[in-house]
N, CA, C and O atoms as a MOPAC input file, in Angstrom:
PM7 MOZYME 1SCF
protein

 N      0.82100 1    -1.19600 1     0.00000 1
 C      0.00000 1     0.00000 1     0.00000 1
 C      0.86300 1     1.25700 1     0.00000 1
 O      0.46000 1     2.29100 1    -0.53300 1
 N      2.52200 1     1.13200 1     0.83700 1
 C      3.10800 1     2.13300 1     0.87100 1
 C      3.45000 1     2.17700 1    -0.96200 1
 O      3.60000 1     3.36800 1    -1.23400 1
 N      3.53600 1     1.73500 1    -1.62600 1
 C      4.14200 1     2.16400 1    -3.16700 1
 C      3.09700 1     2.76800 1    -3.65700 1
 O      3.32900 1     3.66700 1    -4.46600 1
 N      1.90500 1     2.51100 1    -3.37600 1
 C      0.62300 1     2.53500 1    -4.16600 1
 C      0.72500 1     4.21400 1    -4.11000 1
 O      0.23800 1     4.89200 1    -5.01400 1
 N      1.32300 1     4.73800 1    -3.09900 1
 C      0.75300 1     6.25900 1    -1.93700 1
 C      2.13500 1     6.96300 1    -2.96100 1
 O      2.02700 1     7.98400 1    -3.64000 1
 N      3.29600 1     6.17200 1    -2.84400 1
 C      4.47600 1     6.71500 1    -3.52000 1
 C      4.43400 1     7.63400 1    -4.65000 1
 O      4.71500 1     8.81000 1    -4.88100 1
 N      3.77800 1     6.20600 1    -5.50600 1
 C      2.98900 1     6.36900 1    -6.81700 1
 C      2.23200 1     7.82900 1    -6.91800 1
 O      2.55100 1     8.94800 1    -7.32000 1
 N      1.27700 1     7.33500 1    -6.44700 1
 C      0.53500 1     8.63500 1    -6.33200 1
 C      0.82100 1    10.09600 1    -6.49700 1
 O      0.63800 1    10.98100 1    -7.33200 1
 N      1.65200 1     9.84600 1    -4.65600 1
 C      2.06800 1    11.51900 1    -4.71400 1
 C      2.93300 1    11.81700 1    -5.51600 1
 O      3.03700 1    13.01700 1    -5.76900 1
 N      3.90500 1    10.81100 1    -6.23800 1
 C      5.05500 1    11.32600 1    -7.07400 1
 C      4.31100 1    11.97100 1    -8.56800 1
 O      4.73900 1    12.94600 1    -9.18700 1
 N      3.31800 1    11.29000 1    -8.86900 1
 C      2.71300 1    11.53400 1   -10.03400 1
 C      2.23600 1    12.93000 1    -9.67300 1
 O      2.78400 1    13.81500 1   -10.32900 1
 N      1.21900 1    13.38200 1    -8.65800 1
 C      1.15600 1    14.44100 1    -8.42500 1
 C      2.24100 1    15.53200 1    -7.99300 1
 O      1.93400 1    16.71700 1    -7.86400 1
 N      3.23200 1    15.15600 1    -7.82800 1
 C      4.25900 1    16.32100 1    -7.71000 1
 C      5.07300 1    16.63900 1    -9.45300 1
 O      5.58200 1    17.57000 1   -10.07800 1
 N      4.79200 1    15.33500 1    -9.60500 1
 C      5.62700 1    15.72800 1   -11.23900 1
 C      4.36100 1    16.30800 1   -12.56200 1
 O      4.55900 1    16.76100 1   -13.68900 1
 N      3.09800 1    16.04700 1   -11.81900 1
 C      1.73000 1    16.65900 1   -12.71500 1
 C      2.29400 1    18.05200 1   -12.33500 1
 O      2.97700 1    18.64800 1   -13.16700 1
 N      2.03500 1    18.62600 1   -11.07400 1
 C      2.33300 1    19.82900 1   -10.37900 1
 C      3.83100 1    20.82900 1   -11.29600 1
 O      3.88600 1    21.92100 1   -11.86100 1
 N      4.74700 1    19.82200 1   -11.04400 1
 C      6.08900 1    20.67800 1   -11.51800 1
 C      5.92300 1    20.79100 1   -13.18100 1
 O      6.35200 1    21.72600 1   -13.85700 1
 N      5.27700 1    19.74400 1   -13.63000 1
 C      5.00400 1    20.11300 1   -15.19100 1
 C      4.40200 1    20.91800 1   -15.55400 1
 O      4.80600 1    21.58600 1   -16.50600 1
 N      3.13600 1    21.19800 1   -14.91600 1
 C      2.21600 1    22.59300 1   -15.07400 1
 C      3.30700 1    23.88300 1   -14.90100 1
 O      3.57800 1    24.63000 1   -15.84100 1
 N      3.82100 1    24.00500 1   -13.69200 1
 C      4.88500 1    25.64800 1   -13.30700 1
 C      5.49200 1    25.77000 1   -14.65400 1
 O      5.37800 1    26.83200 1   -15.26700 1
 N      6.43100 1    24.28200 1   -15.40100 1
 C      7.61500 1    24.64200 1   -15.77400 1
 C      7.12100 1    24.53400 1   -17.39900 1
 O      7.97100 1    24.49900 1   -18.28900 1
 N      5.54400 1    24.48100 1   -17.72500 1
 C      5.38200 1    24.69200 1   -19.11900 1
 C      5.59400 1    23.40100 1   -19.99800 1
 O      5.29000 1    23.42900 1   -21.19000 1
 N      6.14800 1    22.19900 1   -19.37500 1
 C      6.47400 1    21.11100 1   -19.76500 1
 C      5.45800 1    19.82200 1   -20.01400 1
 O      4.54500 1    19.71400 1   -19.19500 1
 N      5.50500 1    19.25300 1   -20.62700 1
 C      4.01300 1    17.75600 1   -20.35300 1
 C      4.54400 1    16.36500 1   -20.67400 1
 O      4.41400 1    15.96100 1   -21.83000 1
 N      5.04000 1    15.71400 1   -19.90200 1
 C      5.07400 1    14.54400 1   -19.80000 1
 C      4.07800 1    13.79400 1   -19.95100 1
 O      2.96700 1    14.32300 1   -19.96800 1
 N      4.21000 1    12.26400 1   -20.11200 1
 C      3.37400 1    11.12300 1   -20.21000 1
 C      3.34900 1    10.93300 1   -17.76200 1
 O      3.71500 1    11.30900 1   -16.64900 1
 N      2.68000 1    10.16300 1   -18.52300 1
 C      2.41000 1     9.74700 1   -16.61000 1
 C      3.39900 1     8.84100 1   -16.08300 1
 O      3.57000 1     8.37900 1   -14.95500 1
 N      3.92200 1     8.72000 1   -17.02000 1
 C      5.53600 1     7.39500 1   -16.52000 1
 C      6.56900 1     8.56200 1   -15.75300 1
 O      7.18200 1     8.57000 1   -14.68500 1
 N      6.41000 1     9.57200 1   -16.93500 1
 C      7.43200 1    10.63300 1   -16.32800 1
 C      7.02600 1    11.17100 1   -15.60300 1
 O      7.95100 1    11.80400 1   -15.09300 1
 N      5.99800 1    11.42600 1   -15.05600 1
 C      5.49400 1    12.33000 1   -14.15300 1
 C      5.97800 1    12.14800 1   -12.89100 1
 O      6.47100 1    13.01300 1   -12.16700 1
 N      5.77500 1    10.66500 1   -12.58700 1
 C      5.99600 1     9.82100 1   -11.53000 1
 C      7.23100 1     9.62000 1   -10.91300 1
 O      7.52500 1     9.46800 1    -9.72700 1
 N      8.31200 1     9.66200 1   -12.56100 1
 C      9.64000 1     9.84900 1   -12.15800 1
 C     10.34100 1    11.00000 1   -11.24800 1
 O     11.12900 1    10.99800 1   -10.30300 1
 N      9.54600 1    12.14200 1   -12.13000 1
 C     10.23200 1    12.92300 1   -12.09600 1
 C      9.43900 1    13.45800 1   -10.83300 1
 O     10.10600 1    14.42000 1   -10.45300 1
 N      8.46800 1    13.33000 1   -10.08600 1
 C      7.87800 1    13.18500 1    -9.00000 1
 C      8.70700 1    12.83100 1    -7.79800 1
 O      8.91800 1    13.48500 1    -6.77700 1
 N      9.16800 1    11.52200 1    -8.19700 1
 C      9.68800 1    10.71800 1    -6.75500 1
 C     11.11900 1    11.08700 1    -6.67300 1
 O     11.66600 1    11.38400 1    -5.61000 1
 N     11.79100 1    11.05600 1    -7.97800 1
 C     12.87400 1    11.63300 1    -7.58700 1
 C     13.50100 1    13.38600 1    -7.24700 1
 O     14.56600 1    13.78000 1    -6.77100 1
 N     12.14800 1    14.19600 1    -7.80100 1
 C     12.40300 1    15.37800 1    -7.14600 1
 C     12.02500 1    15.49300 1    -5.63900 1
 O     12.51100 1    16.32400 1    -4.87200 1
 N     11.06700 1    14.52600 1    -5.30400 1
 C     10.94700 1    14.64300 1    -3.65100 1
 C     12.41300 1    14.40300 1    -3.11200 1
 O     12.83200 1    15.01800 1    -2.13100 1
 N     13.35000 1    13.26200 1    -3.96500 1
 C     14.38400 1    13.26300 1    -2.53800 1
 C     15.32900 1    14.38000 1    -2.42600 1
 O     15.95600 1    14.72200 1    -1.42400 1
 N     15.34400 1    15.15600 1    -4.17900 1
 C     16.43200 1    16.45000 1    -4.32700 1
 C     15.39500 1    17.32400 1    -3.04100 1
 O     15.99100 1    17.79900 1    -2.07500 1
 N     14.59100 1    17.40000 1    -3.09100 1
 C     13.61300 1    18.45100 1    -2.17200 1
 C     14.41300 1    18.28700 1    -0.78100 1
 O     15.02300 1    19.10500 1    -0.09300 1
 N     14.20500 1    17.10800 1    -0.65900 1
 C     14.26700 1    16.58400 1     0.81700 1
 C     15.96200 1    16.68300 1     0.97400 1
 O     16.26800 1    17.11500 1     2.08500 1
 N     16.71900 1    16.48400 1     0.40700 1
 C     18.21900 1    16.71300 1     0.77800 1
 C     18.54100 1    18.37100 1     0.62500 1
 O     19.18100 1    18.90900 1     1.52800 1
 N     18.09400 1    19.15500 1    -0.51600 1
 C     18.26700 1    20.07800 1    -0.66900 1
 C     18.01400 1    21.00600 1     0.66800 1
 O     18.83300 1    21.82200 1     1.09100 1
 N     16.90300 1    20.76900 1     1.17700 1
 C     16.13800 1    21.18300 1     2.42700 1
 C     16.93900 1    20.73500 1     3.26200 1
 O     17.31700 1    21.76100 1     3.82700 1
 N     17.48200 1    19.85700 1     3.75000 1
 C     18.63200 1    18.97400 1     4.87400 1
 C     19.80200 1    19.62400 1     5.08500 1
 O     20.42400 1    19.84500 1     6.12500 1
 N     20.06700 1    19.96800 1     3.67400 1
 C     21.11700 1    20.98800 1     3.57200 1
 C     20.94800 1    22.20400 1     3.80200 1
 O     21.92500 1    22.94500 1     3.90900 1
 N     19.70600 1    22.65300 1     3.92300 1
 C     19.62400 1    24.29300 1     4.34000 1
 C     19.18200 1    23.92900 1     5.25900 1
 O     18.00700 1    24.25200 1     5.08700 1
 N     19.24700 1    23.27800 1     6.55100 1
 C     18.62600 1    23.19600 1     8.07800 1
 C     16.95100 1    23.57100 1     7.95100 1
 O     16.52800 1    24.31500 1     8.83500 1
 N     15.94700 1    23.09700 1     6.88700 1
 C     14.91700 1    23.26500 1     7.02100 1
 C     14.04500 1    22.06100 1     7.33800 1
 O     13.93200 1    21.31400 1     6.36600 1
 N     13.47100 1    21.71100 1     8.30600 1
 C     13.50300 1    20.72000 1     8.96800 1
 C     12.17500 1    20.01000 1     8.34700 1
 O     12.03300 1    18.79600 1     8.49700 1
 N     11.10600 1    20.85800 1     7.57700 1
 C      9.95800 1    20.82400 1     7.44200 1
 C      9.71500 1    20.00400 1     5.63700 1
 O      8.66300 1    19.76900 1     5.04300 1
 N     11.73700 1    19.65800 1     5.04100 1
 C     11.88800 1    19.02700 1     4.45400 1
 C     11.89000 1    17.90800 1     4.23300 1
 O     11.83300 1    17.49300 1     3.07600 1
 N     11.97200 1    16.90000 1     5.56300 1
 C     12.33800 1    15.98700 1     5.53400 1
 C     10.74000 1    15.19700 1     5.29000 1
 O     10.62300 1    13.97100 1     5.28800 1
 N      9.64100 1    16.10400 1     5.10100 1
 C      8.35900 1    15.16200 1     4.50600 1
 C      8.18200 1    15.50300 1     3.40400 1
 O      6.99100 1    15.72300 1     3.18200 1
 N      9.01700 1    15.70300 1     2.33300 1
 C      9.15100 1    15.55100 1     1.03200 1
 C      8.73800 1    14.97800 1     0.03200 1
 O      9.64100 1    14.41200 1    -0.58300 1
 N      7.86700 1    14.89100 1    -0.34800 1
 C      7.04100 1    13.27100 1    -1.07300 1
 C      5.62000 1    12.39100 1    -0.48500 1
 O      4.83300 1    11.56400 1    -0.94700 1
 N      5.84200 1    13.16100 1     0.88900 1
 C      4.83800 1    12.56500 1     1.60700 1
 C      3.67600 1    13.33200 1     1.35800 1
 O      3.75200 1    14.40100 1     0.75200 1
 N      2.02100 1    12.62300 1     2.00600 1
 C      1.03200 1    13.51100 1     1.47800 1
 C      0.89800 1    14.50000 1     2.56600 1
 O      0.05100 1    14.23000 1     3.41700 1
 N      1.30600 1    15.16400 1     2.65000 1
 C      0.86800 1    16.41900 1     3.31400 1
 C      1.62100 1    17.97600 1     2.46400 1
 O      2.54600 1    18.06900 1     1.65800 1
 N      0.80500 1    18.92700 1     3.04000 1
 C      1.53400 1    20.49600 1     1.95700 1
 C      2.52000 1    20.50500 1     1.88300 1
 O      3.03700 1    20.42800 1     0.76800 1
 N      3.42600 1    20.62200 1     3.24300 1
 C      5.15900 1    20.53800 1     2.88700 1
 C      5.46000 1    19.23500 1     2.29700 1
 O      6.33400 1    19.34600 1     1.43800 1
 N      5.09100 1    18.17800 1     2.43700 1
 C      5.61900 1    17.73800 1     1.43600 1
 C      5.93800 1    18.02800 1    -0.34500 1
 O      6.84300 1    18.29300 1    -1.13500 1
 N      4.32100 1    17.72800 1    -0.25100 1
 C      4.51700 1    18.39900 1    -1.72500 1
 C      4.91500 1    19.50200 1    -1.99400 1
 O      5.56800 1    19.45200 1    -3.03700 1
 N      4.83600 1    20.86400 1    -1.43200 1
 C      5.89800 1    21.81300 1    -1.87300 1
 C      7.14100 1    21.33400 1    -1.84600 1
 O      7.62800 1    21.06000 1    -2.94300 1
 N      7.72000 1    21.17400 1    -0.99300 1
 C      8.97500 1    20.49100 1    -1.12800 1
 C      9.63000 1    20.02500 1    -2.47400 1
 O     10.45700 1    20.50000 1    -3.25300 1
 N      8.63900 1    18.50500 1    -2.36600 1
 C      8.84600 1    17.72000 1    -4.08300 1
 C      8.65200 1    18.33700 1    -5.03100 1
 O      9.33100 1    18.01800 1    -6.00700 1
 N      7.60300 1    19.55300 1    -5.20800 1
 C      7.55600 1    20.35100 1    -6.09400 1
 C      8.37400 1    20.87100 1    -6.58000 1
 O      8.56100 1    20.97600 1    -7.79200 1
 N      9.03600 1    21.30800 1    -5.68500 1
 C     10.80800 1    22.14900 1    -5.63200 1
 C     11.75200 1    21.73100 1    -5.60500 1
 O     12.66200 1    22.51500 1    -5.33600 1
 N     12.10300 1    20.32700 1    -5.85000 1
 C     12.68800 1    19.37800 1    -6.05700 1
 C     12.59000 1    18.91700 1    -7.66500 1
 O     13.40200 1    18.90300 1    -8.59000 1
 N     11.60700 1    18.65800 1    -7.56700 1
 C     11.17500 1    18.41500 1    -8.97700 1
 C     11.18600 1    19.41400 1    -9.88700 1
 O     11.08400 1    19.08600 1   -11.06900 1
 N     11.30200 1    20.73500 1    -9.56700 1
 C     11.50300 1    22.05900 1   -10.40600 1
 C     13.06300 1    22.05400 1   -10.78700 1
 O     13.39000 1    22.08500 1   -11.97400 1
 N     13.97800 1    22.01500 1    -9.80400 1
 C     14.89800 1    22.29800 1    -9.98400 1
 C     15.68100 1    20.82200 1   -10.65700 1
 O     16.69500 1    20.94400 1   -11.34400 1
 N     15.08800 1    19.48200 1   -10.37300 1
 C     15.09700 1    18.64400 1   -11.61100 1
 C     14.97100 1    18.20200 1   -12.96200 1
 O     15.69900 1    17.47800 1   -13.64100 1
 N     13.87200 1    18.80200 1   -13.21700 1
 C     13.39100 1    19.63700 1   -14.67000 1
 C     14.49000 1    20.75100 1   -15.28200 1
 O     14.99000 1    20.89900 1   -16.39700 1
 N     14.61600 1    21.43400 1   -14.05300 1
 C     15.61100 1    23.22500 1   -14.39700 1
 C     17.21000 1    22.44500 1   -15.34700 1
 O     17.89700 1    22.84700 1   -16.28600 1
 N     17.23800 1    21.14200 1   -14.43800 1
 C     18.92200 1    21.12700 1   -14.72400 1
 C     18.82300 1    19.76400 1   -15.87100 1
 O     19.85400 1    19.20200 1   -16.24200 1
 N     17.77200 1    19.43700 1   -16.24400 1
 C     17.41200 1    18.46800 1   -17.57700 1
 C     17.38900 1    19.38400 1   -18.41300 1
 O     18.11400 1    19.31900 1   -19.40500 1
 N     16.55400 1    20.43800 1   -18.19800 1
 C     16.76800 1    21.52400 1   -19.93300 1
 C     17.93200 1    21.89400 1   -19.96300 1
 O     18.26600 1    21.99200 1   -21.14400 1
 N     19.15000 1    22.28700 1   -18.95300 1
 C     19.77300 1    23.09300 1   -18.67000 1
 C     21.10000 1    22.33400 1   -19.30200 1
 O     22.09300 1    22.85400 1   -19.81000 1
 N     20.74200 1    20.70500 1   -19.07300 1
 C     22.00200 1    19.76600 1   -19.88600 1
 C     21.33600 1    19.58900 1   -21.12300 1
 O     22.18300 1    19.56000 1   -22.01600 1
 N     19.89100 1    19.42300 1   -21.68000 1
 C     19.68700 1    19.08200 1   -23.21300 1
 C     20.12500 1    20.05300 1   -23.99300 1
 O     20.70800 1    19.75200 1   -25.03400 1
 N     19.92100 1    21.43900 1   -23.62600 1
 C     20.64900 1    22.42900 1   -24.31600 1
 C     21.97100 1    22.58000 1   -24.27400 1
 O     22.51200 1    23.21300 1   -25.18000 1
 N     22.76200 1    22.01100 1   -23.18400 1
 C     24.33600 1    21.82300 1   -23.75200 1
 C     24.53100 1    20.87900 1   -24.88100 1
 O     25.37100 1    21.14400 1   -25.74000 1
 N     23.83100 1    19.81800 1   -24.94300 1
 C     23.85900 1    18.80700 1   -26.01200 1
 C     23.61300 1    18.97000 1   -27.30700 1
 O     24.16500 1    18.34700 1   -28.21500 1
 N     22.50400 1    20.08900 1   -27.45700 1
 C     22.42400 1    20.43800 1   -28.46300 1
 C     23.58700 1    20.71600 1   -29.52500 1
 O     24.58700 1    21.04800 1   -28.88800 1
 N     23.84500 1    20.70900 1   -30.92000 1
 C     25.06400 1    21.11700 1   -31.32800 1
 C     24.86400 1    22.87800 1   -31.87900 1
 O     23.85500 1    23.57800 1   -31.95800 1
 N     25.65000 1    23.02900 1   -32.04800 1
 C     26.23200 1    24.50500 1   -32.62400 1
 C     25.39300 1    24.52300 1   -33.52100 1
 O     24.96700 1    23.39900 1   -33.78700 1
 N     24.88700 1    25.50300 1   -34.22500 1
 C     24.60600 1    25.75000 1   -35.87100 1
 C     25.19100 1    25.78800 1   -36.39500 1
 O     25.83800 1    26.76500 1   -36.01900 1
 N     25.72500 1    25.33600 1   -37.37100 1
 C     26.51300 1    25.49800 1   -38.11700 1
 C     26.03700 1    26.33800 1   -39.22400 1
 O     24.84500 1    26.50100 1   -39.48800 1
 N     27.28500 1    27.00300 1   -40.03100 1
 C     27.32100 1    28.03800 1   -40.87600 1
 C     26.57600 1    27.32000 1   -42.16600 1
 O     26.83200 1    26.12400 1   -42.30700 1
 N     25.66900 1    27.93600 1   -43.13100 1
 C     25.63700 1    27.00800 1   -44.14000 1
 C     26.28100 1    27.62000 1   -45.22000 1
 O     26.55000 1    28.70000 1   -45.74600 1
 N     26.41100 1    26.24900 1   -45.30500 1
 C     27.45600 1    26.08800 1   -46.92200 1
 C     27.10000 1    27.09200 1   -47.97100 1
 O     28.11200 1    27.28700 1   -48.64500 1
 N     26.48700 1    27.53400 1   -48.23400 1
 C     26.01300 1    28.26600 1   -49.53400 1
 C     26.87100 1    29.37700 1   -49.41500 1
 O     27.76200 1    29.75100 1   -50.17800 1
 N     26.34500 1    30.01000 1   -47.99400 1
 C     27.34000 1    31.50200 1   -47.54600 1
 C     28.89100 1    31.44600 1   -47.37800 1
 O     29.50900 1    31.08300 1   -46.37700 1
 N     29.21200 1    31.73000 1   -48.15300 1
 C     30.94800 1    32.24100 1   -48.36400 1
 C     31.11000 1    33.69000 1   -47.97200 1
 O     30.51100 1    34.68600 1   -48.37700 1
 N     32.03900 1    33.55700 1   -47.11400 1
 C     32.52300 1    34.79500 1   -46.37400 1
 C     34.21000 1    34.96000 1   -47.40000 1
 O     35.08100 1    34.09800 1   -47.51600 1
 N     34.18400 1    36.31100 1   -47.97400 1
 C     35.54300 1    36.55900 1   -48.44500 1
 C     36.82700 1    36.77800 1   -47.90800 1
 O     37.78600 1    36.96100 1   -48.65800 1

């Protein structure tokens, strides 16, 4: 029953962070990107002595803010590497510079 709840709230934190960040996943990703922004939430928060982090994922408000914000700044640093990946433009061929 505890996965079932996992499930859940992760899907709703990654429904949640997809709406802010303009983005739309399928519900596989949602979930992902749900559960694993709760734990960036929850460490991120650990690391700033905010204590109200450590229910991150769980169903209650701080949690989900938390995972929300977890999951934002998970999203933030996925665009933030696909656009390094991207390549250069290149010049096109036609244009000759003298």
């Amino acid at each position: 029953m505890e996965w079932l709840i996992i499930i859940l709230v992760g899907a709703l934190i990654g429904w949640l962070a997809g709406q802010i960040m303009g983005g739309g996943g399928g519900w596989l990703m949602n979930i992902i990107i749900g559960i694993v922004g709760s734990f960036v939430g929850r460490f991120l928060g650990g690391l700033l002595g905010i204590s109200s982090a450590a229910s991150a994922g769980s169903f209650s408000v701080s949690g989900i803010i938390f995972g929300v914000i977890g999951a934002l700044i998970l999203m933030f640093l996925f665009c933030l590497r696909k656009h390094q990946m991207t390549p250069a433009v290149l010049p096109s061929l036609t244009q000759r510079t003298n």
